[in-house]
C-alpha positions as CSV (number, residue, x, y, z in Angstrom):
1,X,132.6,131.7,86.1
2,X,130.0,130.9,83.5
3,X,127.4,128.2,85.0
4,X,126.9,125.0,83.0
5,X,124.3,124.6,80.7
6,X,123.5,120.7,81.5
7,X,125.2,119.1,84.5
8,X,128.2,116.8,84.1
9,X,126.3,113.8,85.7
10,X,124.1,114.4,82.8
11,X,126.0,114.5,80.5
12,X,128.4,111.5,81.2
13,X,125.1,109.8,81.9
14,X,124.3,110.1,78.2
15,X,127.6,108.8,77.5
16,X,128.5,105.9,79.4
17,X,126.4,103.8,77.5
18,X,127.9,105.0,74.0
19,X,131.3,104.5,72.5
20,X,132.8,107.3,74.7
21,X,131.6,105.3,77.8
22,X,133.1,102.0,76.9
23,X,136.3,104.2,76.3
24,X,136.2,105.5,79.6
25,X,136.2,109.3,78.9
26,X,135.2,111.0,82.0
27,X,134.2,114.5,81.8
28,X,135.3,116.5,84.9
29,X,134.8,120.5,83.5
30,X,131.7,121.1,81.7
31,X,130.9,125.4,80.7
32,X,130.1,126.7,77.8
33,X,133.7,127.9,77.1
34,X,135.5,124.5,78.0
35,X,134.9,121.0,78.4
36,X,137.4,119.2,80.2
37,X,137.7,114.7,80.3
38,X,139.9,112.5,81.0
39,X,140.9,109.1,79.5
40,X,142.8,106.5,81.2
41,X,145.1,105.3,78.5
42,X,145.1,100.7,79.1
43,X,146.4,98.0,76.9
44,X,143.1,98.0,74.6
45,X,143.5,101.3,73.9
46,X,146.9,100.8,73.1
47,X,149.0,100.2,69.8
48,X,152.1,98.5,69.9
49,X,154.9,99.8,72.6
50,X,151.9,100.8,74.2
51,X,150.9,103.9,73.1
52,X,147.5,105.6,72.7
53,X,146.2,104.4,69.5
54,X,145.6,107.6,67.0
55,X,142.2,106.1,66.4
56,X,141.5,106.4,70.2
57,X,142.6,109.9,70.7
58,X,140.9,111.4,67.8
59,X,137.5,109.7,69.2
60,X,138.5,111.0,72.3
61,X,139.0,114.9,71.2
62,X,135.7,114.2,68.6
63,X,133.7,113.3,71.9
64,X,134.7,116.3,73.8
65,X,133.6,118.9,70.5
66,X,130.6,117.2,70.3
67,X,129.9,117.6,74.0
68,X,130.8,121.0,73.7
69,X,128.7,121.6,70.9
70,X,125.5,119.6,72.9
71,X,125.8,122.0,75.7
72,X,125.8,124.9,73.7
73,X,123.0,124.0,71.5
């Protein structure tokens, strides 16, 4: 298994402040290879009939590239 390159309390220290915090993305697998989150999905994330707004899942996917890419850089 291929070590982390910045620790997951790190890293979701970094984001709990941001957008990605608020959202409540928590990271739980952080390598080089594979970042892995999780999102609850709640009414304010929610469209109608609730479901996951696209809005919210493509921020969601976009923050877990970007972490990729900050652990790799």
């Amino acid at each position: 298994m291929t070590q982390p390159l910045a620790s997951i309390e790190a890293v979701q220290n970094i984001l709990d402040p941001l957008f990605p915090g608020l959202m409540g993305v928590r990271l739980l697998v952080l390598e080089p290879e594979r970042v892995v989150a999780e999102l609850l999905v709640r009414p304010e994330l929610c469209t109608t009939g609730g479901i996951l707004h696209g809005g919210a899942s493509m921020a969601f996917a976009d923050t877990l590239g970007a972490v990729g890419t900050f652990i790799n850089m």
